[in-house]
Every structure is written in C-alpha cells, then in structure tokens.
N, C-alpha and C positions, 0 to 999 in steps of 0.2 A: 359365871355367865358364859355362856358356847356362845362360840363367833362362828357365826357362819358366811359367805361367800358365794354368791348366785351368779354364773355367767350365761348370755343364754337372750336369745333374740323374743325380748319380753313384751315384745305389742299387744294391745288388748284384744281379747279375744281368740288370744295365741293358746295351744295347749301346754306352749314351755311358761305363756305367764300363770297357767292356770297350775303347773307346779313348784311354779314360784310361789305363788301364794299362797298353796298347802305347805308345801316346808315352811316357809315361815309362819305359818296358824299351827305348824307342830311345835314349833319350839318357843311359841307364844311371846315373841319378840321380832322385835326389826331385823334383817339380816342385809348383808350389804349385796347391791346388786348393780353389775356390772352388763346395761343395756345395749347388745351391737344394732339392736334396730333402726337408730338414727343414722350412722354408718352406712347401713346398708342404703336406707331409703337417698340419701344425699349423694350417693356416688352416682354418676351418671351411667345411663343403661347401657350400654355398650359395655365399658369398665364393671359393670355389674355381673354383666352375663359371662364379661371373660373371669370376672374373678367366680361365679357358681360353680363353672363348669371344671376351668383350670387350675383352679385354687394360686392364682398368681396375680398381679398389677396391682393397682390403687387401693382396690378394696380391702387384699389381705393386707396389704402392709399397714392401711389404715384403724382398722380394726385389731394388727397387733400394737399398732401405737396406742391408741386407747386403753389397752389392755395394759401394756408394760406401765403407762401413764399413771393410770386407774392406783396398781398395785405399790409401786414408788409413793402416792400422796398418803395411802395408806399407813403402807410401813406396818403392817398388822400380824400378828401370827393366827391361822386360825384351826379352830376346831374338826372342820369339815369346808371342802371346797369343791362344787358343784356345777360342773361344767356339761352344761347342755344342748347339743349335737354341736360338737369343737372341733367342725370339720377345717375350720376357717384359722384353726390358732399353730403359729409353729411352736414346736417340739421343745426346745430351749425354753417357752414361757411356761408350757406343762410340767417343765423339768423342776423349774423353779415353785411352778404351785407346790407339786409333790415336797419340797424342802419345807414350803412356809406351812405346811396345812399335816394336820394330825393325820385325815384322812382324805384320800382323792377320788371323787368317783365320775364317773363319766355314763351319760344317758342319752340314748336318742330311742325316737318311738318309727326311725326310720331306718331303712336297712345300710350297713356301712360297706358294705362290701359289692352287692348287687346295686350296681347302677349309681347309687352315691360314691364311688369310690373317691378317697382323696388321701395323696401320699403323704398330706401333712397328720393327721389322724395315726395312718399307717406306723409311722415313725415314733409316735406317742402312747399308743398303748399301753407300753410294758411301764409304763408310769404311774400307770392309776392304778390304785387299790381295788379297784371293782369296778368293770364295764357293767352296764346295764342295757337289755336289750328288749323291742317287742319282738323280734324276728324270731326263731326257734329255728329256722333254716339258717341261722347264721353263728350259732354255738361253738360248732367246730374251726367256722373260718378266726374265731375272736382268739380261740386257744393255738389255733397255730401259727396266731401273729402275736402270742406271747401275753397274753392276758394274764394276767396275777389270778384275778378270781372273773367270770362270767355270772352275771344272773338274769334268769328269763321271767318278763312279767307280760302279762296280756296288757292289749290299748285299755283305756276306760273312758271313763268319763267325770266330767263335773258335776257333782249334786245342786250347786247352787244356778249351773247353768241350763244343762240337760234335765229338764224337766216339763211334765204337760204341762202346755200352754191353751188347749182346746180341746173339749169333753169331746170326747168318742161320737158322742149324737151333730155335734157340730162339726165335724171334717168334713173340709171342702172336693178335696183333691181325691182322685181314684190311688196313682203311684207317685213318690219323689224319688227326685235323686239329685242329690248335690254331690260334685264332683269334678275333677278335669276329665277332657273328650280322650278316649281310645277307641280303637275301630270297634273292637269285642263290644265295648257297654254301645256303641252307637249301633251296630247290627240288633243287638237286642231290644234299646227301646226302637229304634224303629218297629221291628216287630210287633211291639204292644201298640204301637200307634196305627200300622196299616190294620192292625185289629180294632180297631176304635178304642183300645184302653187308654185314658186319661195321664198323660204324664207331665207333673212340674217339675222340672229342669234349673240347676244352676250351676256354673261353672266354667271354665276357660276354656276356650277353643272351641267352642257348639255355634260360632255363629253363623257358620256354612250350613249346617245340620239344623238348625232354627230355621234359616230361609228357606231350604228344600221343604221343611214338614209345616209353614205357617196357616196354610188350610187345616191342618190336622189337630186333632187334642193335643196339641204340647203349648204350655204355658212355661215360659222361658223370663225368670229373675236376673236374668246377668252373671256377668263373670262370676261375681263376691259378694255373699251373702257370709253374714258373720253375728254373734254375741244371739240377740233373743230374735232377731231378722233368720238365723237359719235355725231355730229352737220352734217358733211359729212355723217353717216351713215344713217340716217333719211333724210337727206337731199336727200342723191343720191336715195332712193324708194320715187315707188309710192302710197305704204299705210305705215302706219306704225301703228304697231297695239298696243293701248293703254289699254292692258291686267290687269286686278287688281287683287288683291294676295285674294285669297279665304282663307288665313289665319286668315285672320280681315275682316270685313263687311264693308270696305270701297267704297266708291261709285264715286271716280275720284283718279288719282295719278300726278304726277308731267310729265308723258306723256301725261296727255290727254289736257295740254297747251302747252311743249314743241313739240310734233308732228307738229301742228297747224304751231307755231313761227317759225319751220324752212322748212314752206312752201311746209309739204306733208301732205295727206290728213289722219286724223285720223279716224282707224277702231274700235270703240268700241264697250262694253257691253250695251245696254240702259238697262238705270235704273233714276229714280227722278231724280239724280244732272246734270247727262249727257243732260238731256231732258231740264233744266234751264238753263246750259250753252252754250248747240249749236241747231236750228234748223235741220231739215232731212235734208237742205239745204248746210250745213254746215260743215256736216260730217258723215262718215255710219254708222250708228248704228245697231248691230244685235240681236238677242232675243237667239241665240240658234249656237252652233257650225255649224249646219247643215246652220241655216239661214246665219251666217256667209261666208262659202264658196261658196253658193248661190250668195249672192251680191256681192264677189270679184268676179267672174266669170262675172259677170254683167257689173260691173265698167270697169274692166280690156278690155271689148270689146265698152267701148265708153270712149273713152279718151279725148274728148272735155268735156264731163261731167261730169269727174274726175277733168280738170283741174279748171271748172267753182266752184266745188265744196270746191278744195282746198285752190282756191283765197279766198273763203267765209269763210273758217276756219281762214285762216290769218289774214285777217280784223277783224275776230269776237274777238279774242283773244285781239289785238292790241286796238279796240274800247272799251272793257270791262274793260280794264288797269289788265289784270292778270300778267302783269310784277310786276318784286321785288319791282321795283323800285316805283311804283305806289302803291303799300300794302304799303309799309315802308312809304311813305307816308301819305296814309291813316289813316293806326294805331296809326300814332303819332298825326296825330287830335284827336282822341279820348284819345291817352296816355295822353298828356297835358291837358287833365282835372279831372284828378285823383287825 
C-alpha cells in the first residue's frame, strides 16, 4: 500500500484542494492530509497579515505546531510527501519530512521568488526531491537556491469543476473578469465601459472602482465568487478576460485554461506562452488595451465567429490535458523515477 502525505491549505473550492483530490483519485485510496486552513482562518487578522507578509508570530508558529503535532500522532514512514506552497513551514520540519518520506516534493502554482518571497521556503529547498513550479520565469532562480530537480508545469484546471454551465445561445454577459483590482486591469475595463462594453466584475478591491462606474455597464458579484458561483460566472459571458497580474512577469494564470474549460471564449494578453498554448483560432489575443476593445467590438458583432472560436478553445484545452487530473498524472511519471 503507498502512504501518501498531503500538506496544503485544502479549503473547498481551493486549487491546492482540487489536487488534493486528484492525487488521491491517482492512487485510488485515502491519503493523509494535513489541513493549515483552519489555522489560518482562526488567527486573528492583524497576526495573519503579519504572519502572510513576514512569515513570523502566531500564525507560523502555530501552523508548525500543528504540523510537528500532526506528524508525532502519526509516527508513519511514507511513500511520497506533498507539500503544497510550504511557504509557512520551517526548515527543520522539511528536514524531517525528507528523512520520513521515500520521496519529497514541493508545488506551488505561485511565484516563490517574485513577490512571494519567504526566507523560510528559502532555507528548505535543497530538501526536496523535486520543486514544482507554474512560473517558467522562475526556473533559474529555484536552481540557484539549490534545487535537487526543478519541473515546469502550466496552471489548469478541474474537469469536474471547470465546465459549461450555460449554452452559447443563453450568455447573459458581454465581458467577465474575476480577479483582484490592479490599476493596469482597472485602466482597461474602464475603457470597455466608457465604451459601452458590458462588463461582470468579481473580486477584492473594486469597490471604489464599482462606485465611480455604477451608472455604467459594470455588474459587480463581490469580493468572492468560488466552486460553480464562479463556473456560472464565466460560463454565462461571452468573453472572459484572462488578465495577468503586472506584479510578476508572469506569462499565463489559472484563467487562461479555466475560461476555455467552461466554454467561453478567452480574451487575452499575447505574449510567448499564450501564442504556444492556443492558435488566433482559438482565442483573442490582444497586443494593447486599445487593440483590445478593438477586437471585442469585432467579435461581439459576429457571433458565429465567437462561437466557432470558443468551441476551439474548449477542445484545445481538453486535447492538451491542461486538467489536474492529467498533470498529476504526468508528474508522477516523472516523480517515480527519482
């Protein structure tokens, strides 16, 4: 029997629980899981934000008691141990996985170096048997902080989640976009809005940017849309714009497969990764805000061509295996020979 070891902030509707629950649908059994969610949610916000940012006070310490806790009742040797984005765990407890566990790997679908940095991650590294990363700008920084092995996968998505919820003929919405607020994506849907383009809106920090435009076509969900609440919301538009955070130099996010999967058509930035995962066929790709509300204007008055194009995003996705389920697969061919 393989023991496996899940560590990993597994709330529902998380994408770390959504490959929680592909590794264990791969190895067709129970595997143990080690939830910092509650942790996090019960420390008070102040102590929270100091523990995000600094990686110090209540929270880290609390969530390594849990952990050390966790591991001691156990008392288990395992097969594979699976710690995901272990920004928050100190060095000593990875040191220790690495002894009890055949194989050690470590995953985050978020950058470790740009903007996430955290000195306790930093320290642990050279422990694991294989980092795993979405970033492809961050390959270099993982091997010269001592990485044993690196491997690059793209975001994806959930098949059992990401999927139409509302035929083509039935879309309510012009544009979506679910996301937190940056001036970049706020410059631009303004732009679709003082144009009259239709945009629903969800996410943190938009509610100064909601009050300015509430005469305007913006229909704004709130902060936190999550599970088949933001599955519908993408689903019921007919673009949905797959916006990347000008924070990090990141070049695709976990929308630019999710839009696809639940069968509306994705508006993106081209750039390198976009251009190797979908043909002009496939999806819109724009160079420039201006280019941008240019081709929605386009699209938006030929709807056979929207929907020819949408069908081609969905296949493309689906054909490429950008589902969890098919990484998780993947990786573990390559894991098992470590």
């Amino acid at each position: 029997m393989i023991r496996v070891l899940y560590i990993g902030q597994c709330e529902l509707g998380s994408t770390s629980r959504m490959r929680f629950e592909k590794i264990q649908h791969y190895f067709s059994s129970e595997i143990d899981l080690i939830d910092i969610t509650p942790i996090i949610n019960n420390t008070n916000k102040i102590m929270r934000s100091i523990g995000w940012r600094f990686k110090i006070g209540p929270l880290i310490r609390n969530i390594n008691k849990e952990i050390e806790d966790s591991i001691k009742c156990k008392d288990e040797k395992y097969d594979l141990i699976w710690v995901d984005k272990g920004v928050f765990i100190m060095p000593h407890i990875i040191k220790k996985f690495s002894e009890i566990s055949k194989i050690l790997v470590h995953f985050t679908p978020d950058p470790a170096f740009f903007y996430h940095q955290s000195r306790l991650f930093n320290s642990s590294i050279k422990y694991f048997d294989a980092c795993i990363t979405t970033k492809s700008f961050e390959l270099d920084a993982y091997n010269a902080m001592g990485s044993q092995s690196c491997h690059y996968v793209t975001q994806g998505f959930d098949k059992n989640i990401h999927r139409p919820l509302v035929d083509f003929s039935n879309k309510k919405y012009e544009v979506c976009f679910i996301g937190h607020y940056e001036k970049e994506r706020a410059k631009l849907i303004q732009l679709l809005l003082d144009n009259n383009i239709e945009v629903a809106l969800a996410g943190i920090k938009w509610k100064r940017f909601v009050k300015k435009n509430k005469i305007k076509k913006l229909i704004y969900f709130g902060s936190h849309v999550a599970g088949d609440e933001y599955v519908r919301l993408i689903s019921s538009s007919k673009l949905g714009l797959g916006l990347l955070s000008k924070w990090i130099p990141e070049l695709h996010t976990t929308r630019t497969f999710e839009i696809p999967a639940c069968g509306t058509c994705l508006l993106t930035e081209e750039n390198k990764e976009i251009n190797e995962f979908f043909t002009d066929n496939e999806c819109i790709k724009y160079k420039n805000d201006a280019d941008c509300l240019n081709k929605i204007k386009i699209i938006l008055s030929n709807m056979n061509n929207l929907k020819d194009i949408t069908d081609r995003g969905y296949k493309r996705v689906h054909i490429d295996r950008r589902d969890y389920e098919s990484q998780i697969f993947d990786l573990f061919n390559v894991i098992v020979r470590l």
